[in-house]
N, C-alpha and C positions, 0 to 999 in steps of 0.2 A: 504494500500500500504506500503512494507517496502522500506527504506528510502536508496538508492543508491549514491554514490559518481558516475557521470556518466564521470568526467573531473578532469583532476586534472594536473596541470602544475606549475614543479619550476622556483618561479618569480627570488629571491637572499637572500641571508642570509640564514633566518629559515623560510622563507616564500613560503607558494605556496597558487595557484588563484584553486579553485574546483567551479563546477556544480555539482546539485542535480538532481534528478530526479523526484525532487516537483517543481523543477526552481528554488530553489535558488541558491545562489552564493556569491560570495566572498573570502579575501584574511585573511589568518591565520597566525598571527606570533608566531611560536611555541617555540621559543627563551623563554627560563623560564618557559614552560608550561610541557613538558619532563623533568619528573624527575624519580629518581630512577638509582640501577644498568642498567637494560635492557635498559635503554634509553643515558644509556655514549656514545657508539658508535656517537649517532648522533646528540652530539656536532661536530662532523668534518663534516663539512658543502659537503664534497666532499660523504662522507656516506650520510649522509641527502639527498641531492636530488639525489640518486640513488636509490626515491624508485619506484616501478613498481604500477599498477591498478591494483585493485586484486578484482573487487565488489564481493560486496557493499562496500569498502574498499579500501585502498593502504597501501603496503605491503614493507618490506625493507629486506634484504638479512638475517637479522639475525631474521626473522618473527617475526617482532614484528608490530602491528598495531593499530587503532584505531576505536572504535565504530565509524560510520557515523555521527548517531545521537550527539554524543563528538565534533566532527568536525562541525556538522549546529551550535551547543551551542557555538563556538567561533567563528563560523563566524558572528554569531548576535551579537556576543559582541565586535566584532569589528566593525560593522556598526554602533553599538549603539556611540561609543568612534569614529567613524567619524564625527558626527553630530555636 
């Protein structure tokens, strides 16, 4: 099965809540995680949560995205740092 973003909702800040289509889930704070030129834009947080669903992915106006599988890899390591 490849691996789908099937949710994905901005919480505040750099943060948004997604579902998988394995079931998982959870919250990503990508605050420091986005680096590079392509990813300056969305420092402005008003940029950041205008991006759309785009599966297996979510997409931002200046196309720039992220592997799924990048996104379950920080959602676990946010559950892990909840614990």
């Amino acid at each position: 099965m490849f691996l789908h973003i099937t949710k994905a909702r901005y919480i505040e800040d750099h943060k948004i809540y997604f579902e998988f289509n394995n079931g998982e889930k959870g919250i990503v704070d990508f605050k420091g995680v986005l680096k590079g030129k392509v990813f300056e834009p969305h420092k402005d947080i008003n940029f950041f949560k205008n991006f759309i669903l785009n599966p297996p992915t979510i997409e931002w106006s200046n196309h720039t995205d992220l592997a799924p599988e990048f996104i379950l890899e920080l959602v676990k390591k946010e559950s892990e740092y909840a614990l």
